[in-house]
C-alpha positions in Angstrom: 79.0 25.9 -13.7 78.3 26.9 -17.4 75.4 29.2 -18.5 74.5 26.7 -21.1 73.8 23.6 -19.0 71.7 26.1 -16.6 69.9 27.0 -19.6 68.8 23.4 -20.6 66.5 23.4 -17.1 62.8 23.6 -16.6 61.6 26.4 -13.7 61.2 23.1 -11.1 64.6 21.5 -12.5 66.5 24.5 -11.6 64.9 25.7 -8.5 65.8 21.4 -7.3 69.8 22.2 -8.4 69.6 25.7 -6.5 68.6 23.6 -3.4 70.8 20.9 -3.9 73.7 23.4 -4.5 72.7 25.4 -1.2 72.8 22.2 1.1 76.0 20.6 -0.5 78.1 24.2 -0.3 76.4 25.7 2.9 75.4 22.4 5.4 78.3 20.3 3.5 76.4 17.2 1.9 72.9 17.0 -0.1 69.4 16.4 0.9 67.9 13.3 0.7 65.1 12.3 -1.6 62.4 13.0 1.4 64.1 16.3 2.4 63.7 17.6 -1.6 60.3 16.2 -1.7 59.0 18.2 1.9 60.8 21.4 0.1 59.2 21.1 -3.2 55.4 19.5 -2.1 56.6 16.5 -4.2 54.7 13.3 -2.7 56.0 10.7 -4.5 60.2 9.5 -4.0 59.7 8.7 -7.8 58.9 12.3 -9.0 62.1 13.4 -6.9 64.0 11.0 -8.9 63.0 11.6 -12.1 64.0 15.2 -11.7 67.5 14.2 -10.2 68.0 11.8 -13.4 67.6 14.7 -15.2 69.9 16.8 -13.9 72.4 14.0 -13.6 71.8 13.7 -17.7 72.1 16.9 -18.0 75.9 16.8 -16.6 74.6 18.9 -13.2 74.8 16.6 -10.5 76.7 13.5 -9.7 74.9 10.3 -7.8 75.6 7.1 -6.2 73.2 4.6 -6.6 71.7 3.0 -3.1 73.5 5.6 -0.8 71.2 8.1 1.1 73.0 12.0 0.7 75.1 10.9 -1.5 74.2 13.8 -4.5 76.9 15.7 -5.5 77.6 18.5 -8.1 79.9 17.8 -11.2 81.7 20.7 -11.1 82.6 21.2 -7.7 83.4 24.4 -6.5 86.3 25.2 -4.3 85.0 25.6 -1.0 86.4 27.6 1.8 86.9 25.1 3.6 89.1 23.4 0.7 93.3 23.6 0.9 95.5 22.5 -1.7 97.4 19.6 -0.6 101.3 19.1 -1.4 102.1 15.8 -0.6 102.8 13.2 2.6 105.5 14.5 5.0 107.3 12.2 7.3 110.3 13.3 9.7 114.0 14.0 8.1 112.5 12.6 5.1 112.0 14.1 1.2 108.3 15.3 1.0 106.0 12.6 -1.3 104.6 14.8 -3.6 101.2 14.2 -4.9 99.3 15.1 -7.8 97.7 18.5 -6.9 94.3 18.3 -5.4 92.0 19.9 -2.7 90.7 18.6 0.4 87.9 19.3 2.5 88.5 19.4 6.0 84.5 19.1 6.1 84.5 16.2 4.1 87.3 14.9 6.3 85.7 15.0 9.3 82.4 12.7 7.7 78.6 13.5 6.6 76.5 14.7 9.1 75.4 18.2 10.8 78.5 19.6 12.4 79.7 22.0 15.3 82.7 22.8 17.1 83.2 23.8 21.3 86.5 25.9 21.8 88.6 24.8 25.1 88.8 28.1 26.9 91.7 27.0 29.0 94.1 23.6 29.5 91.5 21.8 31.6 91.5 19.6 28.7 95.4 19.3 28.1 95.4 15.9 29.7 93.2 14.9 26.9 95.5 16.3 24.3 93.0 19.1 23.9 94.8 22.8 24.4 93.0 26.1 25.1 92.2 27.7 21.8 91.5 24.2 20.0 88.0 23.7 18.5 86.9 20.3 19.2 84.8 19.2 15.7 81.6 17.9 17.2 78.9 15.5 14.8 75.6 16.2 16.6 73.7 13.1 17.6 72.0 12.2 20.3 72.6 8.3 20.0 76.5 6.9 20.6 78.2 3.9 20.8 80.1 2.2 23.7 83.5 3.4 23.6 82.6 6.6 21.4 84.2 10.4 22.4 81.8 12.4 23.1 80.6 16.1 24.0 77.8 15.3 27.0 76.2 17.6 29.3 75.6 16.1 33.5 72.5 16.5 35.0 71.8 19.3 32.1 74.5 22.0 32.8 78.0 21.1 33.5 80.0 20.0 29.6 83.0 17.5 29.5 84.6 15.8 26.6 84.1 12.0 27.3 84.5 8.2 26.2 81.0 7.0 26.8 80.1 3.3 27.9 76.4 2.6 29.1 76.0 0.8 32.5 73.4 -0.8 35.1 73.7 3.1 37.0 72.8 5.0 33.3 76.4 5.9 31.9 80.0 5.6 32.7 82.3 8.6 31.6 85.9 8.1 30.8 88.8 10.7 30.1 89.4 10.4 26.4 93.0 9.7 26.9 94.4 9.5 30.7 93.7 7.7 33.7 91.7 10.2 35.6 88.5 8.5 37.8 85.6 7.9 35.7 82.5 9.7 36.1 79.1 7.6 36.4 75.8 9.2 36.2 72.2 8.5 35.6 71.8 12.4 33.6 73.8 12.2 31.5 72.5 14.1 27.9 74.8 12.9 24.4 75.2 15.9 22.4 77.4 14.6 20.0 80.1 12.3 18.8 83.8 14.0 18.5 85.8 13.6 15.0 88.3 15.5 15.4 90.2 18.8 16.9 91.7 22.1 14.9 94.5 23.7 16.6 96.0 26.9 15.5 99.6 27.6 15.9 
């Protein structure tokens, strides 16, 4: 980010792109227009949006109209979680080589507040899960029939889950195999699964 656009910012303008910056590079997608306003003691959703015009004018941030988080900065920095990809590979055949650009395996995975679980041993392997993988967790509380999910029963014991609601309080199927399903009436949705990360 140049010196000279930094420059062109009131006090209040910069201290709002520092913020914005922070939750983009550090929680992986910007605040929302309430979430600035509660920081900065700014009541009114217009007064947050005049100061984010401004800083889009001023070539700092990028915006999509009508889309909640959806702030992002114009130069983006390379994240750590960013890798440079090479191309599309398929089996026995030439590699499709792409322009060169970065992905982030953050971005990948969706907006939201993420954490991961690490399977400690093959209890999982069933599932396509192996000890050592972290399973990439979107916390929620709320699900969707049909959903993979990391629940707790009755408050203690974890499993990786397809949830389905029913007359009893929940029905809880292996993600992949045939195994019995589990039905309980305490059952507490910690999140929604997106994906895995093995290491070789």
């Amino acid at each position: 980010m140049g010196n000279t656009k930094l420059a062109t910012l009131t006090p209040r303008q910069r201290d709002i792109f520092e913020f914005l910056k922070d939750k983009i590079l550090n929680r992986g997608y910007g605040p929302t227009v309430r979430e600035i306003g509660n920081e900065f003691g700014i009541r009114s959703p217009n007064g947050v949006m005049c100061h984010l015009k401004a800083l889009e004018k001023k070539g700092l941030i990028l915006r999509e109209s009508h889309m909640s988080r959806a702030i992002q900065l114009a130069d983006k920095p390379h994240r750590a979680t960013s890798l440079t990809t090479l191309g599309s590979i398929s089996s026995g055949s030439p590699l499709s080589m792409a322009k060169e650009e970065s992905i982030d395996f953050m971005d990948v995975f969706g907006s939201g507040d993420h954490v991961c679980v690490k399977a400690k041993d093959d209890s999982f392997a069933d599932d396509g899960i192996e000890s050592g993988d972290y399973v990439i967790v979107r916390k929620q509380e709320a699900c969707r029939d049909g959903d993979r999910v990391l629940a707790l029963l009755d408050g203690q014991n974890a499993v990786l889950r397809r949830y389905f609601a029913d007359a009893r309080g929940a029905r809880l199927e292996p993600l992949t195999t045939s195994k019995k399903a589990v039905h309980s009436s305490n059952v507490t949705v910690l999140g929604v699964i997106v994906g895995i990360v093995r290491k070789f």
